[in-house]
PyMOL Python script that loads the backbone (N, CA, C, O; Angstrom):
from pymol import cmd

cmd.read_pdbstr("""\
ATOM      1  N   UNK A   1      89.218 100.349  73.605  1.00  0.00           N
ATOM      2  CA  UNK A   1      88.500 101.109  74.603  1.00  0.00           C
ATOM      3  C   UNK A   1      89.469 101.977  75.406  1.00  0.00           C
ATOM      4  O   UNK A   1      89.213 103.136  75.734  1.00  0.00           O
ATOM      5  N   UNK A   2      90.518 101.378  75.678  1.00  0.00           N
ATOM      6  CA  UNK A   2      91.665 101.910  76.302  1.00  0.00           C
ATOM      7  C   UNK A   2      92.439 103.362  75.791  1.00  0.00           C
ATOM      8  O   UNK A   2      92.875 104.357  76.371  1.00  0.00           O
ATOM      9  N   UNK A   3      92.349 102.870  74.285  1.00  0.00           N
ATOM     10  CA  UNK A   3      93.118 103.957  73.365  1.00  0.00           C
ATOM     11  C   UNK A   3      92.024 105.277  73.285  1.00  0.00           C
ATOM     12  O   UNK A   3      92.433 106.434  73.190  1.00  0.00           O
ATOM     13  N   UNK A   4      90.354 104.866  73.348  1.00  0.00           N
ATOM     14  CA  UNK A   4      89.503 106.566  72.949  1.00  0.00           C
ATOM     15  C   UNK A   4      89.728 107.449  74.471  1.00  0.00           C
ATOM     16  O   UNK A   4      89.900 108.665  74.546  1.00  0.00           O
ATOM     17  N   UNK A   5      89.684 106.636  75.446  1.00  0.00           N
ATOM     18  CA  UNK A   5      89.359 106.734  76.528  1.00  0.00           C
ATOM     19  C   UNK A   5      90.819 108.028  77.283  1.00  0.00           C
ATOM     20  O   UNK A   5      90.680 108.893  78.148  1.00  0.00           O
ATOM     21  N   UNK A   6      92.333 107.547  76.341  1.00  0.00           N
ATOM     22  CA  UNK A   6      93.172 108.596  76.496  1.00  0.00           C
ATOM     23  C   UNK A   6      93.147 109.691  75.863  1.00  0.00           C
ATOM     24  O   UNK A   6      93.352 110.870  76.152  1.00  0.00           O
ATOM     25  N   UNK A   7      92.716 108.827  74.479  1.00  0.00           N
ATOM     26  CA  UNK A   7      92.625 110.387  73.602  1.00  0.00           C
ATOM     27  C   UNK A   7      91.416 111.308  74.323  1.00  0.00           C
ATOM     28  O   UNK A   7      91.536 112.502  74.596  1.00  0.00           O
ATOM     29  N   UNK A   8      90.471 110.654  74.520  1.00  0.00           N
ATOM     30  CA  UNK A   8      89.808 112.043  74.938  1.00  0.00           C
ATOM     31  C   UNK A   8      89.756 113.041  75.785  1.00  0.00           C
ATOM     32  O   UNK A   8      89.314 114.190  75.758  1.00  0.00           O
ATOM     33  N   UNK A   9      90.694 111.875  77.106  1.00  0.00           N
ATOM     34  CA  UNK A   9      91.172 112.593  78.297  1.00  0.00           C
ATOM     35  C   UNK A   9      92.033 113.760  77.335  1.00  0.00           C
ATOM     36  O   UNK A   9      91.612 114.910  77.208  1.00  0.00           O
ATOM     37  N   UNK A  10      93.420 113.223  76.625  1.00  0.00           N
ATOM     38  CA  UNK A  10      94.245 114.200  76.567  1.00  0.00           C
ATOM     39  C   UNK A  10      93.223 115.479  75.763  1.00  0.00           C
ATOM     40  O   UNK A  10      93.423 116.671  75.994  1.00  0.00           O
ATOM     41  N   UNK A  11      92.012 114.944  74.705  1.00  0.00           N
ATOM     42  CA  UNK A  11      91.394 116.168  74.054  1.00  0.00           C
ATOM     43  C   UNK A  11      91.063 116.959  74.925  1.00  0.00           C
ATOM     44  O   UNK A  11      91.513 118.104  74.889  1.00  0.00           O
ATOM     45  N   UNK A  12      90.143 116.533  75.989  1.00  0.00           N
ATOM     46  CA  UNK A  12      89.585 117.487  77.011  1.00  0.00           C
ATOM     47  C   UNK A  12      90.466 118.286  77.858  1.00  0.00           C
ATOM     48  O   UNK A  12      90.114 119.415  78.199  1.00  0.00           O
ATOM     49  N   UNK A  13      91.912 117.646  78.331  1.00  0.00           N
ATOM     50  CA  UNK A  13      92.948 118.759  78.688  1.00  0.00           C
ATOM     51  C   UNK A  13      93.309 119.400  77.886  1.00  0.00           C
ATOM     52  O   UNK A  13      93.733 120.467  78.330  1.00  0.00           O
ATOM     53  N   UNK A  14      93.384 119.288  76.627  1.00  0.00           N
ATOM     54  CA  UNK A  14      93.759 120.042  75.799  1.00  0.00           C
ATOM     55  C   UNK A  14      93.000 121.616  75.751  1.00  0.00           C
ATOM     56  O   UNK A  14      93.458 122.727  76.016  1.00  0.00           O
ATOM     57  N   UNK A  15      91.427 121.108  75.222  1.00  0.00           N
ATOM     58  CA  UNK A  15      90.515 122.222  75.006  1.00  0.00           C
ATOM     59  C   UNK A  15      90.573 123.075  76.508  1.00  0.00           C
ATOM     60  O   UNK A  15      90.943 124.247  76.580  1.00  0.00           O
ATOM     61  N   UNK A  16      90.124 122.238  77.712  1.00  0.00           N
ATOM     62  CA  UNK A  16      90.062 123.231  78.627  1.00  0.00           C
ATOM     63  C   UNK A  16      91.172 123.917  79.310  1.00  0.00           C
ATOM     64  O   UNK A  16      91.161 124.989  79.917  1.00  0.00           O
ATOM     65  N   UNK A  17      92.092 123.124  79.101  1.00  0.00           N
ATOM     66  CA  UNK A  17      93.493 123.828  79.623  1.00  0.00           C
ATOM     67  C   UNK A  17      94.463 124.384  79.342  1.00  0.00           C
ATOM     68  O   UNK A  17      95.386 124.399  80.157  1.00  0.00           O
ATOM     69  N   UNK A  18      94.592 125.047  78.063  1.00  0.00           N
ATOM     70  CA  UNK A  18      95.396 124.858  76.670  1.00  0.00           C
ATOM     71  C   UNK A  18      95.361 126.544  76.896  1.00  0.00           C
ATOM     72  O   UNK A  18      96.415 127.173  76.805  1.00  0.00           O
ATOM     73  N   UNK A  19      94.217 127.158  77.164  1.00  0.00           N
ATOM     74  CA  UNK A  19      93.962 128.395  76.955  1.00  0.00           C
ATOM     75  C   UNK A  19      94.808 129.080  77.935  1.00  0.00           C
ATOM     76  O   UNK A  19      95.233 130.197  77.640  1.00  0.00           O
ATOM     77  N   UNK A  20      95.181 128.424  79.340  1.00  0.00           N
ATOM     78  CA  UNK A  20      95.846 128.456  80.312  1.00  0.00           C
ATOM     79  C   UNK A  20      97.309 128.511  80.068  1.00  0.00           C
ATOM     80  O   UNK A  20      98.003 129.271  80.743  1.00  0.00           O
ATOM     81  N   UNK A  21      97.826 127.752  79.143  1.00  0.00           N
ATOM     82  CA  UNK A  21      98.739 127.440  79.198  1.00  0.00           C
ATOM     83  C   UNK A  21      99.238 126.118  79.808  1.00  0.00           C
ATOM     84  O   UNK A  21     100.441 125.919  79.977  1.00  0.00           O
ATOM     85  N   UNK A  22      98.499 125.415  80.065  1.00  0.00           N
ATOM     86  CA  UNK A  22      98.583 123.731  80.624  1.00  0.00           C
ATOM     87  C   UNK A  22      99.368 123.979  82.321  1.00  0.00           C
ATOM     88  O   UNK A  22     100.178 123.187  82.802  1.00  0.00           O
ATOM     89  N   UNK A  23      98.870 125.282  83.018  1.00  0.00           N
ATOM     90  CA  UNK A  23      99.925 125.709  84.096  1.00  0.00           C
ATOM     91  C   UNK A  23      98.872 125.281  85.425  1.00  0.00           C
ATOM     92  O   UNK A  23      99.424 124.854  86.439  1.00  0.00           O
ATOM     93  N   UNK A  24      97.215 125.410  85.404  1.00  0.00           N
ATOM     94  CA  UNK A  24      96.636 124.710  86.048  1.00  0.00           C
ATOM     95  C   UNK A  24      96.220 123.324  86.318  1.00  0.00           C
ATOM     96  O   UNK A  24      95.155 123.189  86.921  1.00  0.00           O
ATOM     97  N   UNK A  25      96.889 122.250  85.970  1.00  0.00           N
ATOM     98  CA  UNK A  25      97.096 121.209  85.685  1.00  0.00           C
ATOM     99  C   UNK A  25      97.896 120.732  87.185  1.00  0.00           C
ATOM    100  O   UNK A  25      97.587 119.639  87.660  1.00  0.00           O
ATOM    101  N   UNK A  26      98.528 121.264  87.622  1.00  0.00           N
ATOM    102  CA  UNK A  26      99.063 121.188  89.228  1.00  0.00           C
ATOM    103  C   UNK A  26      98.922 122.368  89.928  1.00  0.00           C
ATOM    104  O   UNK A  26      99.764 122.348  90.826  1.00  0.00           O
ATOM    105  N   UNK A  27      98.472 123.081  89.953  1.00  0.00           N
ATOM    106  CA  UNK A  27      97.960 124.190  90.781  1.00  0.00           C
ATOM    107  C   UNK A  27      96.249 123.602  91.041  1.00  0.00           C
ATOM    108  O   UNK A  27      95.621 122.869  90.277  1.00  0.00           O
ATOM    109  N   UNK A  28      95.678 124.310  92.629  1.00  0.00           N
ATOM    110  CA  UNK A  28      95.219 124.199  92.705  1.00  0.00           C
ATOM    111  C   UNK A  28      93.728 125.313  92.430  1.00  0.00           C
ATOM    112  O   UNK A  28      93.818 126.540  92.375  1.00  0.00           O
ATOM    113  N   UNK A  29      92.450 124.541  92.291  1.00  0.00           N
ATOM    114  CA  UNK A  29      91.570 125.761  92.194  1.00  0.00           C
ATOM    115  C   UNK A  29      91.241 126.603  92.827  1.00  0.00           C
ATOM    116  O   UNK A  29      90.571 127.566  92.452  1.00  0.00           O
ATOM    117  N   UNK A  30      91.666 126.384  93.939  1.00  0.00           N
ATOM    118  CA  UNK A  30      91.530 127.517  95.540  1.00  0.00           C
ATOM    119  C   UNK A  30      92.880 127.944  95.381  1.00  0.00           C
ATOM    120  O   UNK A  30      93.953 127.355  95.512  1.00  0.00           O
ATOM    121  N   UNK A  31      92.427 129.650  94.922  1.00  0.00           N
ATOM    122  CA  UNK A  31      93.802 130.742  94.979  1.00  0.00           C
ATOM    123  C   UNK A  31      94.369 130.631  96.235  1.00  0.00           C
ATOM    124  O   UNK A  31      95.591 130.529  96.343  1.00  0.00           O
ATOM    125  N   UNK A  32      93.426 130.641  97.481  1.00  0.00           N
ATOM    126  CA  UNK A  32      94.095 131.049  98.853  1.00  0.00           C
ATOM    127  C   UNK A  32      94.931 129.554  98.960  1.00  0.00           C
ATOM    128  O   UNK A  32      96.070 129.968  98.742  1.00  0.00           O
ATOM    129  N   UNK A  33      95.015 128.716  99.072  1.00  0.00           N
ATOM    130  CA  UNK A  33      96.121 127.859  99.774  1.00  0.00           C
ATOM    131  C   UNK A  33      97.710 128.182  99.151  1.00  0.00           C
ATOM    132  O   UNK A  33      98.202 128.524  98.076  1.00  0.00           O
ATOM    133  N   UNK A  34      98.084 127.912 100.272  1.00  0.00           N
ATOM    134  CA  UNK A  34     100.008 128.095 100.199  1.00  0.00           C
ATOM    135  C   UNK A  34     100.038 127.167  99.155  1.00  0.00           C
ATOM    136  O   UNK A  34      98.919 126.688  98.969  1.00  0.00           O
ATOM    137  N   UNK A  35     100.982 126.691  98.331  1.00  0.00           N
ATOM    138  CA  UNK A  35     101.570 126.049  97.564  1.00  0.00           C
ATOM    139  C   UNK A  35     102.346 125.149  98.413  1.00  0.00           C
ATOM    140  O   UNK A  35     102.286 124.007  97.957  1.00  0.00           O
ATOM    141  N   UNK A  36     103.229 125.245  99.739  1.00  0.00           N
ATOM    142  CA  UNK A  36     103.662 124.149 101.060  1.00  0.00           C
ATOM    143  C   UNK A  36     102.798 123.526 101.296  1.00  0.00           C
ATOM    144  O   UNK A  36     102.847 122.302 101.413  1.00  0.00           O
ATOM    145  N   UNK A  37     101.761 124.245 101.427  1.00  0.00           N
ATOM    146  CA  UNK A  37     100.680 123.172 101.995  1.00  0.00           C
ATOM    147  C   UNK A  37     100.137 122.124 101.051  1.00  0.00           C
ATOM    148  O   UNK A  37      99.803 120.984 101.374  1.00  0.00           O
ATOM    149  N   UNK A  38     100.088 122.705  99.733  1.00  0.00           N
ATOM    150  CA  UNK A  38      99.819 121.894  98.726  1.00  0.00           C
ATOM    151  C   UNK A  38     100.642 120.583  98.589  1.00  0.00           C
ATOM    152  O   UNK A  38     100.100 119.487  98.448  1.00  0.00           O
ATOM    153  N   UNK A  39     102.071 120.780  98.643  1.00  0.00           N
ATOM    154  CA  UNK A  39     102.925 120.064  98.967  1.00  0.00           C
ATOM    155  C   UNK A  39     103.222 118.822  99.725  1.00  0.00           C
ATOM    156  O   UNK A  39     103.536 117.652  99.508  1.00  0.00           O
ATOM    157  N   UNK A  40     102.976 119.618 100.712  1.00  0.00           N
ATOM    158  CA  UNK A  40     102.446 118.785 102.237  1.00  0.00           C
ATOM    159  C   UNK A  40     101.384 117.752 102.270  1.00  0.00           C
ATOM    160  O   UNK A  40     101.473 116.887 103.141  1.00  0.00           O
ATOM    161  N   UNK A  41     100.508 117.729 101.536  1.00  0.00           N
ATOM    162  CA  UNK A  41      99.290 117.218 101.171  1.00  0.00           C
ATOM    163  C   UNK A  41      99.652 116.099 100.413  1.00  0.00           C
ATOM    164  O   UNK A  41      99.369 114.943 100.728  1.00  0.00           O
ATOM    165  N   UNK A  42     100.409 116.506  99.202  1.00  0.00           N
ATOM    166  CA  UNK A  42     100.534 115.627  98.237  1.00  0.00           C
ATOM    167  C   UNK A  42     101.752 114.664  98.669  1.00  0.00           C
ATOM    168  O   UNK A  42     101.794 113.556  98.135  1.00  0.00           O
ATOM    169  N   UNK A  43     102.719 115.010  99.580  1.00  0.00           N
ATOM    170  CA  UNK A  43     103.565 114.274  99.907  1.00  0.00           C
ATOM    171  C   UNK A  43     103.254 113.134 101.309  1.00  0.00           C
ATOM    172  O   UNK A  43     103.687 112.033 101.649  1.00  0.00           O
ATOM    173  N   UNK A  44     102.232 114.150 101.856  1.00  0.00           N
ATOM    174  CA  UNK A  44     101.650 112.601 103.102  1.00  0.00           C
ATOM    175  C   UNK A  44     100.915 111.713 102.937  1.00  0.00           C
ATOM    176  O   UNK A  44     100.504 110.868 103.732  1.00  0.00           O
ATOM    177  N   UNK A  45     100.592 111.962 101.227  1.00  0.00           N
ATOM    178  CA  UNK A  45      99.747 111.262 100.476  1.00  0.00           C
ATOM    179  C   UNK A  45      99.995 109.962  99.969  1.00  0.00           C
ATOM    180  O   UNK A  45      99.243 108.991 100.047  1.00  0.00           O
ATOM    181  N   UNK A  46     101.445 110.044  99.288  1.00  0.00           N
ATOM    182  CA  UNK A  46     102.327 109.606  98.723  1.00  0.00           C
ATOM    183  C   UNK A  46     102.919 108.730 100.116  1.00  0.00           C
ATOM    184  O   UNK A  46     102.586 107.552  99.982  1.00  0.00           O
ATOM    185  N   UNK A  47     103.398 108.866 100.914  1.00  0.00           N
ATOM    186  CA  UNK A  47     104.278 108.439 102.349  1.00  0.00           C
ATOM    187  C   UNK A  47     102.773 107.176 103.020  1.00  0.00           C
ATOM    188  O   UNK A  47     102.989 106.301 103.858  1.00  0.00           O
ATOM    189  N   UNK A  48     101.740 107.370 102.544  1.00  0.00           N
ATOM    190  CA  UNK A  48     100.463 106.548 103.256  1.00  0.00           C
ATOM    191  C   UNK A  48     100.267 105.465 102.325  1.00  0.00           C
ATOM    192  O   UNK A  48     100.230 104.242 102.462  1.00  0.00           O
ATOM    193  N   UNK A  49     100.122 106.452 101.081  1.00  0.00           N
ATOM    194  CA  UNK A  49      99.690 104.896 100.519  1.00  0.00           C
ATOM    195  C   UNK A  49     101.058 104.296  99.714  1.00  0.00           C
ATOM    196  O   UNK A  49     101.014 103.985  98.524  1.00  0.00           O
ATOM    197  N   UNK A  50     102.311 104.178 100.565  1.00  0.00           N
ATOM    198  CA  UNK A  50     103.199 103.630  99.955  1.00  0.00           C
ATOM    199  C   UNK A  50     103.571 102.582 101.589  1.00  0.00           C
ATOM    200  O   UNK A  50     104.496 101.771 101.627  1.00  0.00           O
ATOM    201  N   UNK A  51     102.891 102.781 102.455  1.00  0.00           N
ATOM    202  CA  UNK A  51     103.090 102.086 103.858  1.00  0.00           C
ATOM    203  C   UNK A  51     101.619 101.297 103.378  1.00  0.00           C
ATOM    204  O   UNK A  51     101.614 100.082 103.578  1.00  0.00           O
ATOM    205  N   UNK A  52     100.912 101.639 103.028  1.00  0.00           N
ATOM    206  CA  UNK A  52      99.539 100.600 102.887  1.00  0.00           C
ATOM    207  C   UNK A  52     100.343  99.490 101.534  1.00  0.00           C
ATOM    208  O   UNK A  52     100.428  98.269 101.663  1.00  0.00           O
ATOM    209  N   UNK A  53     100.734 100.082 100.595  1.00  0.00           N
ATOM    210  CA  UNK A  53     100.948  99.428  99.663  1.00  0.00           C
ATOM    211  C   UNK A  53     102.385  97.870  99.877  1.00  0.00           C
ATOM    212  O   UNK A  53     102.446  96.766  99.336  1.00  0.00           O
ATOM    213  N   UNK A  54     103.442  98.666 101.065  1.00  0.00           N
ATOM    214  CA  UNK A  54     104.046  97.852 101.773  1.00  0.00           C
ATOM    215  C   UNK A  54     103.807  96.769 102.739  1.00  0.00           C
ATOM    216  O   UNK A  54     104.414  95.749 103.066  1.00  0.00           O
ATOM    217  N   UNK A  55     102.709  97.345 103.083  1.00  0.00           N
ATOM    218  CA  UNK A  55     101.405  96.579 104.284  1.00  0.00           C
ATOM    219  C   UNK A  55     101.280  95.173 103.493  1.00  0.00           C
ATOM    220  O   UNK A  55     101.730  94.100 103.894  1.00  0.00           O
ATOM    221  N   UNK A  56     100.561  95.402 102.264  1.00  0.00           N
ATOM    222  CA  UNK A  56     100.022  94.644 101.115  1.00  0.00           C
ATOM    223  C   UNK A  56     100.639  93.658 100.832  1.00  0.00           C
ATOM    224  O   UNK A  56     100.255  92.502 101.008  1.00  0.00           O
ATOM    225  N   UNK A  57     102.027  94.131 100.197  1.00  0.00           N
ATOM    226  CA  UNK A  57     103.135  92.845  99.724  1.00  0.00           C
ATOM    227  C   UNK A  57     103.991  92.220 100.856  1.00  0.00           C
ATOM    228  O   UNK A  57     104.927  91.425 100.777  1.00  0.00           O
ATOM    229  N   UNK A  58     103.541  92.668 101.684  1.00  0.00           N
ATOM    230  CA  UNK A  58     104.246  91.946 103.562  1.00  0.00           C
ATOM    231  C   UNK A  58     103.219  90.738 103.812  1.00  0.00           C
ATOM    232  O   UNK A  58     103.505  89.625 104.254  1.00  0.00           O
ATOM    233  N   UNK A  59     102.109  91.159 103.473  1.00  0.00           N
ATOM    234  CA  UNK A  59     100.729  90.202 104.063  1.00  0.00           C
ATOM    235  C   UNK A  59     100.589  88.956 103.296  1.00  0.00           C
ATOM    236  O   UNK A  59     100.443  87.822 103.752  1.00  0.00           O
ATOM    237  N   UNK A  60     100.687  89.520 101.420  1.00  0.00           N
ATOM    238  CA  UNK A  60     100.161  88.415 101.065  1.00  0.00           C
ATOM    239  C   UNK A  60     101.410  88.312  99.607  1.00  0.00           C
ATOM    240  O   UNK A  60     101.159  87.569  98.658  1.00  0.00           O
ATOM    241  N   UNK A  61     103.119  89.431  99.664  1.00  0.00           N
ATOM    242  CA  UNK A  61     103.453  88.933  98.852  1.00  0.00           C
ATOM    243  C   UNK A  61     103.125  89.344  97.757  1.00  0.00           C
ATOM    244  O   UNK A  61     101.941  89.542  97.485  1.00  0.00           O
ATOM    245  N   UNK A  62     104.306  89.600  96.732  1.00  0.00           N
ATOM    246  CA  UNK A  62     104.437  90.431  95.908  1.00  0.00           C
ATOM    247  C   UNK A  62     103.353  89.987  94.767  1.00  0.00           C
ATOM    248  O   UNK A  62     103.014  90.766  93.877  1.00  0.00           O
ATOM    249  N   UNK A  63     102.721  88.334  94.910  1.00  0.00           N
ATOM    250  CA  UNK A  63     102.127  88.054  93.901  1.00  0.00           C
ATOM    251  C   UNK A  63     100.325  88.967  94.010  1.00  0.00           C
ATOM    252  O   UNK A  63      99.436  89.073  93.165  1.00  0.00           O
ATOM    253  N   UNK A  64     100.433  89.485  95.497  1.00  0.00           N
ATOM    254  CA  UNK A  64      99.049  90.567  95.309  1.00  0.00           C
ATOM    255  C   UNK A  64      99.115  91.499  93.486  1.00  0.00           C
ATOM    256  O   UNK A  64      98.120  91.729  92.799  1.00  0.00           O
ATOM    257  N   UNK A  65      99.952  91.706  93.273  1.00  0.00           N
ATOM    258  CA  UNK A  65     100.040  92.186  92.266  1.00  0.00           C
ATOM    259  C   UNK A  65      99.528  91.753  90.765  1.00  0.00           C
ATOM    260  O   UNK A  65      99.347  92.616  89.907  1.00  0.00           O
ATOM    261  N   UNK A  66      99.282  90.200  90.476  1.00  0.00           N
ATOM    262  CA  UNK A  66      99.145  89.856  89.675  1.00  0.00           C
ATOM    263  C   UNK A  66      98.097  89.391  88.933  1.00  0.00           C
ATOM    264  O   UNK A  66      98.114  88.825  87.840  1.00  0.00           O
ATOM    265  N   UNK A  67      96.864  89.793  89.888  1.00  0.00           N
ATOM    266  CA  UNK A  67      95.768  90.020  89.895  1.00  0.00           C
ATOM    267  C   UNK A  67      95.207  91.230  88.569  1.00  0.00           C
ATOM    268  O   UNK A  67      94.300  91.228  87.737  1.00  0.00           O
ATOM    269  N   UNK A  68      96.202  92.086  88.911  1.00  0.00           N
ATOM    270  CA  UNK A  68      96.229  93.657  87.894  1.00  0.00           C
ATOM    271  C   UNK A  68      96.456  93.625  86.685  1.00  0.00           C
ATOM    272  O   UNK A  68      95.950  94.214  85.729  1.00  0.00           O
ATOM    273  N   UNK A  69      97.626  92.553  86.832  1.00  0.00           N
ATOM    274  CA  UNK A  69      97.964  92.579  85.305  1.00  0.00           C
ATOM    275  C   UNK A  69      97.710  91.264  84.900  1.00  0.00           C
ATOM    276  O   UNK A  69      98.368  91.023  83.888  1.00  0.00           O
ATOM    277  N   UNK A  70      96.945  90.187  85.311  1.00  0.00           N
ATOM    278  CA  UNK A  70      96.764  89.139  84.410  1.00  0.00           C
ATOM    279  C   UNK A  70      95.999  89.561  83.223  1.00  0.00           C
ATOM    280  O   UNK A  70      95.903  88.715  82.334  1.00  0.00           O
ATOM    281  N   UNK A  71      95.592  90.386  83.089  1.00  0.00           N
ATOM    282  CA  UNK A  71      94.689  90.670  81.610  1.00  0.00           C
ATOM    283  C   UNK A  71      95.686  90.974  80.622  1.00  0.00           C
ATOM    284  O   UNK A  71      95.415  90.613  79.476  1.00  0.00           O
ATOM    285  N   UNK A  72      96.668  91.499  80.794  1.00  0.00           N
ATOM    286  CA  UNK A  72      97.742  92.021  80.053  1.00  0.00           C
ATOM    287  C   UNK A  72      99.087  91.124  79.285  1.00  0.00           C
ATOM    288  O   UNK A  72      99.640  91.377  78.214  1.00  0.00           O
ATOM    289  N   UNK A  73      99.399  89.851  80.399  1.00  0.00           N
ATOM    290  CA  UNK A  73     100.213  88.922  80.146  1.00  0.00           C
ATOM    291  C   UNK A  73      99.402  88.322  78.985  1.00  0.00           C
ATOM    292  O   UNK A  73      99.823  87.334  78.384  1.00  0.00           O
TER     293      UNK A  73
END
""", "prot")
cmd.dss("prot")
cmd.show_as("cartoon", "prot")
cmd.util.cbc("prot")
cmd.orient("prot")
């Protein structure tokens, strides 16, 4: 389920984005925003949920994690 579920993602970037040149793929669909701001966005993004995610393994410990991957072990 895992394996159609990439391929088709990657098919569907392929077909729709391919024509592009795979260059809208991190650009955004609104021409008008700065590209800083884009930036800005994606980096206070990154800075939040890495203090929530620190929050997490402070509270209850790195074994919060193992929840995720017991299907996998």
């Amino acid at each position: 389920m895992v394996g159609v579920t990439i391929i088709s993602s990657i098919w569907v970037l392929w077909m729709k984005e391919a024509s592009s040149g795979m260059s809208q793929l991190w650009t955004s669909c609104w021409k008008g925003v700065h590209p800083l701001c884009l930036l800005f966005t994606r980096f206070s993004s990154l800075l939040i949920m890495a203090v929530l995610v620190s929050m997490d393994v402070l509270d209850y410990d790195a074994s919060i994690f193992f929840y995720y991957t017991e299907y996998v072990i």
